[in-house]
DSSP file (Angstrom, degrees, kcal/mol; ACC not computed):
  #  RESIDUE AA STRUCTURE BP1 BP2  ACC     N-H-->O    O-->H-N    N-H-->O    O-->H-N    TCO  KAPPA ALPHA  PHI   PSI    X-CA   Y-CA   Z-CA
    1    1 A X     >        0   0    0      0, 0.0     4,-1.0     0, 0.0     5,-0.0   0.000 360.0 360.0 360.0 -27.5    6.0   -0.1  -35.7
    2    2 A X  H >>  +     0   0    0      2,-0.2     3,-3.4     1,-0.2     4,-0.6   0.979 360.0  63.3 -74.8 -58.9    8.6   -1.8  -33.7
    3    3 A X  H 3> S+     0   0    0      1,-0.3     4,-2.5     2,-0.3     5,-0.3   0.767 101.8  59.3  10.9 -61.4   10.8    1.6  -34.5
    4    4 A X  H 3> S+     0   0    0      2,-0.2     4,-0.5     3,-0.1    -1,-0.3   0.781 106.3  40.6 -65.5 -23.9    8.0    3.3  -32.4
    5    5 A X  H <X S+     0   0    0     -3,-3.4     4,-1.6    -4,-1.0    -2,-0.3   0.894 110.2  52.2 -83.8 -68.9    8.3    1.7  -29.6
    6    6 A X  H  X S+     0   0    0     -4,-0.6     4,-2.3     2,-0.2    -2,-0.2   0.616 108.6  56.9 -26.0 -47.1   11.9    1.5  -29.4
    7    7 A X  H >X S+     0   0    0     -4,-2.5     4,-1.3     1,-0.2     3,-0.6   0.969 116.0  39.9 -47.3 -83.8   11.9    5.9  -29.9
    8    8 A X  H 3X S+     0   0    0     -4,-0.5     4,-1.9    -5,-0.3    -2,-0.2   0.755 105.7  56.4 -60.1 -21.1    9.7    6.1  -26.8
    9    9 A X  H 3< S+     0   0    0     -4,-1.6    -1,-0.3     1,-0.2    -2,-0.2   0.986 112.0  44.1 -58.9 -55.2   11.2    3.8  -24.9
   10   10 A X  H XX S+     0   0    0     -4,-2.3     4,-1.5    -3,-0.6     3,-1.5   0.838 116.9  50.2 -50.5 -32.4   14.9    6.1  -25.4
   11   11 A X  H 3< S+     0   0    0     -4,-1.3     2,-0.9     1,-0.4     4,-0.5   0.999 110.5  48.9 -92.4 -44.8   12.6    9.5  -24.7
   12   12 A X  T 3< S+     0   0    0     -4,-1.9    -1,-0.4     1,-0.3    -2,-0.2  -0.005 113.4  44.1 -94.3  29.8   11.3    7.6  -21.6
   13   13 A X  T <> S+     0   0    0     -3,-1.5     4,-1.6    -2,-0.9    -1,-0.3   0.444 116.0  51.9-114.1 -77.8   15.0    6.7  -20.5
   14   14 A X  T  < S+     0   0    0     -4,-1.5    -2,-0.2     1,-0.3    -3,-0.1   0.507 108.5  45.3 -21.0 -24.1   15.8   10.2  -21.4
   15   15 A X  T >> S+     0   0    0     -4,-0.5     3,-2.6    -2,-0.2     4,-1.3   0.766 105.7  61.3-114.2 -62.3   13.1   11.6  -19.4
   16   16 A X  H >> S+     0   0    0      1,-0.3     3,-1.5     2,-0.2     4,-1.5   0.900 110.7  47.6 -17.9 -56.4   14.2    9.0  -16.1
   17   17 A X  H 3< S+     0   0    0     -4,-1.6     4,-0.4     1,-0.4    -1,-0.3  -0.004 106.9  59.2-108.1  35.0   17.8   11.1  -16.3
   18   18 A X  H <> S+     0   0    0     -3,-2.6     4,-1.5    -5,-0.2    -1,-0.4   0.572 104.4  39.6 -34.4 -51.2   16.3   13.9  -16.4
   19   19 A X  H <X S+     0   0    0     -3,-1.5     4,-1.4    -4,-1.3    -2,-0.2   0.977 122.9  46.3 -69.3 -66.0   14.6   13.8  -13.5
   20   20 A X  H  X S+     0   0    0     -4,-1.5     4,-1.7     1,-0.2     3,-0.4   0.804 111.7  51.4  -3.7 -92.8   17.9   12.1  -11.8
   21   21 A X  H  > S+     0   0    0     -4,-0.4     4,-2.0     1,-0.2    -1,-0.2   0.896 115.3  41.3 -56.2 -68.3   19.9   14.6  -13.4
   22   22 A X  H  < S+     0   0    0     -4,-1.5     4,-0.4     1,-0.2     3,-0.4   0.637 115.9  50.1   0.0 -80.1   17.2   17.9  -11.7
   23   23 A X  H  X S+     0   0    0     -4,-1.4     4,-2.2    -3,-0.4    -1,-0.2   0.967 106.0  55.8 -49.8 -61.0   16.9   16.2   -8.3
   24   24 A X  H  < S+     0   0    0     -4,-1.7    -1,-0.3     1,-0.3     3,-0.2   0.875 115.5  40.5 -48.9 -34.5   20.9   15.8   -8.2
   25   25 A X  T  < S+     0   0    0     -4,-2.0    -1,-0.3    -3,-0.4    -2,-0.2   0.751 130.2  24.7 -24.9 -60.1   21.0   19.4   -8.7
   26   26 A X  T  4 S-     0   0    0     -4,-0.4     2,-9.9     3,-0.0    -2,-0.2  -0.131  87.0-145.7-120.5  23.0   18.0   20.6   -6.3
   27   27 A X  S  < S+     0   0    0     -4,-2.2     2,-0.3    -5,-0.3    53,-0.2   0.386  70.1   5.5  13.0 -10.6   18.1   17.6   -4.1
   28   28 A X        -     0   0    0     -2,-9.9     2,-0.4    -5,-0.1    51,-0.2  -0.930  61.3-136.4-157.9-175.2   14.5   17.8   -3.7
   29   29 A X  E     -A   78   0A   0     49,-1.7    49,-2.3    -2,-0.3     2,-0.3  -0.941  21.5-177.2-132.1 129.3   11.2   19.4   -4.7
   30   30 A X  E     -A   77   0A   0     -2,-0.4     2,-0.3    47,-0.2    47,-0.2  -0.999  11.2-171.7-147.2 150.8    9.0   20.2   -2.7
   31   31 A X    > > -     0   0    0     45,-1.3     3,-3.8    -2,-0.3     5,-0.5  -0.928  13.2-160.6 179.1  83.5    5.2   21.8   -2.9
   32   32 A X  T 3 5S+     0   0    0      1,-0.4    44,-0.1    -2,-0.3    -1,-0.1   0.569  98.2  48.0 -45.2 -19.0    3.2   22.9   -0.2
   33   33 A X  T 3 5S-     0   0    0     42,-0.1    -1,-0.4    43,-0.1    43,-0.1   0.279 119.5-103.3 -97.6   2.1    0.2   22.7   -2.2
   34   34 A X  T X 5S+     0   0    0     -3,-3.8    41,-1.2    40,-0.1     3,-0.5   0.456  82.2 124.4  79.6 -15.2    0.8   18.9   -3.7
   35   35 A X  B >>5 +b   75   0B   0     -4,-0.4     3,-1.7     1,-0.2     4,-1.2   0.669  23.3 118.8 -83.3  11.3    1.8   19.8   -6.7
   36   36 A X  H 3><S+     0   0    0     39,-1.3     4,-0.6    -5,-0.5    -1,-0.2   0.379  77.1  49.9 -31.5 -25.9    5.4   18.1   -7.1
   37   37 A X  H <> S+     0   0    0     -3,-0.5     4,-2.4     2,-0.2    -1,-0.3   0.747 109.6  46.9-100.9 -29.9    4.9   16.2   -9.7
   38   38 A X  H <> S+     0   0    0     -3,-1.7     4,-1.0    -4,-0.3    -2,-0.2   0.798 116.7  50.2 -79.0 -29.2    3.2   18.8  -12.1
   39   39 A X  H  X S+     0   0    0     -4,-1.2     4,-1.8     2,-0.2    -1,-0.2   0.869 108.2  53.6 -72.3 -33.5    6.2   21.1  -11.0
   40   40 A X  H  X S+     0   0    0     -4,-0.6     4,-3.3     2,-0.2     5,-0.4   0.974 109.1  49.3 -39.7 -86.6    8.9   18.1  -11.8
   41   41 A X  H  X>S+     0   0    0     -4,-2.4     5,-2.6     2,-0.2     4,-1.9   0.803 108.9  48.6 -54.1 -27.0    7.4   17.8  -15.3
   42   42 A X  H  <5S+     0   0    0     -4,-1.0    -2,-0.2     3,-0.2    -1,-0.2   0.943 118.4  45.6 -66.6 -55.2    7.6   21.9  -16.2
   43   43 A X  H  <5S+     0   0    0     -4,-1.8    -2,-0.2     1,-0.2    -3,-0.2   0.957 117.5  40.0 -66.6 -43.0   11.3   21.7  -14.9
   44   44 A X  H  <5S-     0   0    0     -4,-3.3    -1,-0.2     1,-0.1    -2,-0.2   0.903 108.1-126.0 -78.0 -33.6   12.1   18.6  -16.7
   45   45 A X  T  <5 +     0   0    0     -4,-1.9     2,-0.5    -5,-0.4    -3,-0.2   0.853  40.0 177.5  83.7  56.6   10.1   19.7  -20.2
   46   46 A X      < -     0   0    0     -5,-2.6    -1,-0.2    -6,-0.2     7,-0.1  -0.929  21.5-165.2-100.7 141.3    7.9   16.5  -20.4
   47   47 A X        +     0   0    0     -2,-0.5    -1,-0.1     2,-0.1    -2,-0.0   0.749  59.5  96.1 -64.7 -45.8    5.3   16.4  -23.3
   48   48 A X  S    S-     0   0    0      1,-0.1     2,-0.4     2,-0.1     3,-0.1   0.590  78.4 -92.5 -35.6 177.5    3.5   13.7  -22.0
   49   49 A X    >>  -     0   0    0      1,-0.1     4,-1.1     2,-0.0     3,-1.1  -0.891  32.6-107.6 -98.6 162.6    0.3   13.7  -19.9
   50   50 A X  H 3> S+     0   0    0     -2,-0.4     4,-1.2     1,-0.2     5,-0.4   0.745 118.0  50.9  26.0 -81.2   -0.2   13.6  -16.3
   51   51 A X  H 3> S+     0   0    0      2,-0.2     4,-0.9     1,-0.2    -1,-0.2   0.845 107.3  49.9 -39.9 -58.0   -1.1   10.5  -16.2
   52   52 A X  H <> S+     0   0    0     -3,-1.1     4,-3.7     1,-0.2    -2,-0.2   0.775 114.0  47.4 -64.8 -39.5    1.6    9.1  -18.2
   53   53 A X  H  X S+     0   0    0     -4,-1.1     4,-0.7     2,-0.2    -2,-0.2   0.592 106.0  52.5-101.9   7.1    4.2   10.8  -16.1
   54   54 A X  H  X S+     0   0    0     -4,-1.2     4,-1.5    -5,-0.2    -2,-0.2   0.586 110.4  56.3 -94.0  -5.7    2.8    9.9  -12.3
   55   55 A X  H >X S+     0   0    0     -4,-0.9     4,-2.2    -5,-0.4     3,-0.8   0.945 111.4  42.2 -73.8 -69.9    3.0    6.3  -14.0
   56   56 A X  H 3X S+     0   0    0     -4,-3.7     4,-0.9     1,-0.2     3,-0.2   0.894 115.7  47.3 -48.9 -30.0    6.9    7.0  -14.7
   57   57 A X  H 3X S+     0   0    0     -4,-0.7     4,-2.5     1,-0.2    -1,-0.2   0.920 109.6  50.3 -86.5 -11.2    7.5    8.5  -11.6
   58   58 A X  H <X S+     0   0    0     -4,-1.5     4,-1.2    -3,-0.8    -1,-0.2   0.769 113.5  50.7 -67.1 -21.6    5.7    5.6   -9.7
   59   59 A X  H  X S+     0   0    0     -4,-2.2     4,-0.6    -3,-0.2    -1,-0.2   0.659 107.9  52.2 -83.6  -9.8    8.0    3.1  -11.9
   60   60 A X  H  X>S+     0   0    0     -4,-0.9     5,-2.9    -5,-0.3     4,-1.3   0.863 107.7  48.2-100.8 -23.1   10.7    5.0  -10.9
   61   61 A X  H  <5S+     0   0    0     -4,-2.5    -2,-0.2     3,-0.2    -3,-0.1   0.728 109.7  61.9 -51.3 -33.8    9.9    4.8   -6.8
   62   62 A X  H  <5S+     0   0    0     -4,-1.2    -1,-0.2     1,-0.2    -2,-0.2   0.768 104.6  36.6 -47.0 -56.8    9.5    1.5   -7.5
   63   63 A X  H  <5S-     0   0    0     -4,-0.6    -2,-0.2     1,-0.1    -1,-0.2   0.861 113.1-111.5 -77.6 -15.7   13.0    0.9   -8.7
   64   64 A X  T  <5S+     0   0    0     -4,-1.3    20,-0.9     2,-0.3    19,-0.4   0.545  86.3 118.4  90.7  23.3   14.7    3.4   -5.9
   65   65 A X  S   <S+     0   0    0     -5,-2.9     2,-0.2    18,-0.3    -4,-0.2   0.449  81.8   9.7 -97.5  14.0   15.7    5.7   -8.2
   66   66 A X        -     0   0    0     -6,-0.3     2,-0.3    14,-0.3    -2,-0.3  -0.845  63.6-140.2-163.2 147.1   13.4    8.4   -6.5
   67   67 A X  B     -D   79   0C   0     12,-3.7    12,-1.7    -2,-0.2     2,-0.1  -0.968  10.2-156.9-110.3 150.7   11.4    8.8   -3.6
   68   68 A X        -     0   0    0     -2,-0.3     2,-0.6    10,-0.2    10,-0.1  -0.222  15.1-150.9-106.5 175.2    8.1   10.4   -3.1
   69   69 A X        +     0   0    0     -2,-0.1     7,-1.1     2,-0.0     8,-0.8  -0.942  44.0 176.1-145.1  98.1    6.3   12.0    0.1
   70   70 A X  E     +C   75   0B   0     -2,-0.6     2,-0.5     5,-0.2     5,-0.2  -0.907  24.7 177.7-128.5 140.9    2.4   11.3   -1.0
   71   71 A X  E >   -C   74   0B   0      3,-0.7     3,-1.1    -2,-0.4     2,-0.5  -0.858  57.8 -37.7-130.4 121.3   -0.7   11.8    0.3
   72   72 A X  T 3  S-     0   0    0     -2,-0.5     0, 0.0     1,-0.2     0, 0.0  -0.756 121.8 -30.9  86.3-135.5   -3.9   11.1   -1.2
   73   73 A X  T 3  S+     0   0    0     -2,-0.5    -1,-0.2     2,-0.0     2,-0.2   0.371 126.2  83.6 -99.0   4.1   -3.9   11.8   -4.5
   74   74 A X  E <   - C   0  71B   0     -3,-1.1    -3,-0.7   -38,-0.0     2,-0.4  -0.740  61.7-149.6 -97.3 161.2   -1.0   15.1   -4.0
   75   75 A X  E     +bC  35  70B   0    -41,-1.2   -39,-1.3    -2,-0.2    -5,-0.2  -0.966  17.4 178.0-131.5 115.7    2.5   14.4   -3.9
   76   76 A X        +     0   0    0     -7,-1.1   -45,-1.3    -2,-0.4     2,-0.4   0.854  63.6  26.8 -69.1 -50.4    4.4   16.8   -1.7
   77   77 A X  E     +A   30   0A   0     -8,-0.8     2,-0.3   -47,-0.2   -47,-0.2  -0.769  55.7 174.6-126.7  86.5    7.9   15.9   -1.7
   78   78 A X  E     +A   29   0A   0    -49,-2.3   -49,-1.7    -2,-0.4     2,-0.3  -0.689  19.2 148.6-124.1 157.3    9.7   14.0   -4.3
   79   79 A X  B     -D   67   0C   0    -12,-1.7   -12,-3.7    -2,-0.3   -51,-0.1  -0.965  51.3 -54.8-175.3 162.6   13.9   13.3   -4.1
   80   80 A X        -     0   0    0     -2,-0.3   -14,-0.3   -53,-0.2     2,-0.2  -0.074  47.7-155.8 -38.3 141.8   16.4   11.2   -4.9
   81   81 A X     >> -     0   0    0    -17,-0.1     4,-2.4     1,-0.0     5,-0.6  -0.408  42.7 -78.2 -86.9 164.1   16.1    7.6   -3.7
   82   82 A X  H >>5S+     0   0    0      2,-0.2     4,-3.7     1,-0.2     3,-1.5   0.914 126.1  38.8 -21.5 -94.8   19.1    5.0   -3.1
   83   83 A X  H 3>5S+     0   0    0    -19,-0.4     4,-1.2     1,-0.3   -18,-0.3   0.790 108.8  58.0 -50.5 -33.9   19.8    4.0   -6.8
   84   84 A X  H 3>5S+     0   0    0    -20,-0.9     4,-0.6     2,-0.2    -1,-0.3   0.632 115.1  38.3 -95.1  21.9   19.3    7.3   -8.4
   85   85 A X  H XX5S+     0   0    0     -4,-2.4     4,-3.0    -3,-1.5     3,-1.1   0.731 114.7  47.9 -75.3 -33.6   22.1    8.8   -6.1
   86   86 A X  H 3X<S+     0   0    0     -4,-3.7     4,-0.5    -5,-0.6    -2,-0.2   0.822 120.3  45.3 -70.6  -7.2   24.1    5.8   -6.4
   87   87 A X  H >X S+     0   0    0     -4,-1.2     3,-0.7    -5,-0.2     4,-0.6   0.847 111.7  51.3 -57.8 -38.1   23.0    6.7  -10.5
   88   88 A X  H X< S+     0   0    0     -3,-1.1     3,-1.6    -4,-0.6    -2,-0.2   0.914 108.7  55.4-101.4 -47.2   23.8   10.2  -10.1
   89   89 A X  H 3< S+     0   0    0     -4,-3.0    -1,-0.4     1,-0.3    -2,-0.2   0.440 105.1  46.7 -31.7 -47.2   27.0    9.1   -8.8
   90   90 A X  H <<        0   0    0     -3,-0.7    -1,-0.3    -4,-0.5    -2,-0.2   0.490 360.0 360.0 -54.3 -48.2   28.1    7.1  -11.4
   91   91 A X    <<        0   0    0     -3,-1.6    -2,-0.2    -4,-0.6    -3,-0.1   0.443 360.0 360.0 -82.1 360.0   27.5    9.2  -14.3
C-alpha cells in the first residue's frame, strides 16, 4: 500500500511539471467563459477529477509556482507564478 501512495505522489509531481512545463510555452491560459482550469487539464492530459485537479492547482498557487485570475467559482486566467518561472528556468 505504501507503493500506492508513493506512484501517485510521482504522477502528481509529473502532473505539477506539466502544467509548468505548458504555461512556459503559452505563458498563460486564458478563458473568457471561466473555464481555465478544465482547458489546463485537456492540454496537460490529466485523468483525474475536477475536483482533484482545482485542489492541485490551488496547492500549486499556494506555493508560487502558478497564479490564477478567479472569480467565484470560474477561473479565468491562470500563468506562471514567481517559482514556477524561476522552475521553468532552471530546468
Amino acid at each position: 500500500m505504501g507503493d500506492r501512495k508513493r506512484a501517485s505522489r510521482k504522477r502528481a509531481v509529473g502532473t505539477r511539471e506539466h502544467i509548468v512545463a505548458y504555461l512556459t510555452d503559452n505563458a498563460e491560459l486564458f478563458d473568457p467563459g471561466g473555464m481555465a482550469s478544465t482547458r489546463l487539464a485537456a492540454a496537460v492530459g490529466y485523468p483525474g477529477s475536477s475536483v482533484a485537479f482545482a485542489q492541485l492547482l490551488s496547492g500549486m498557487e499556494r506555493s508560487g509556482l502558478i497564479e490564477r485570475e478567479v472569480r467565484g467559482k470560474r477561473t479565468y486566467r491562470i500563468r506562471l507564478g514567481s517559482a514556477g518561472a524561476a522552475d521553468s528556468g532552471a530546468a
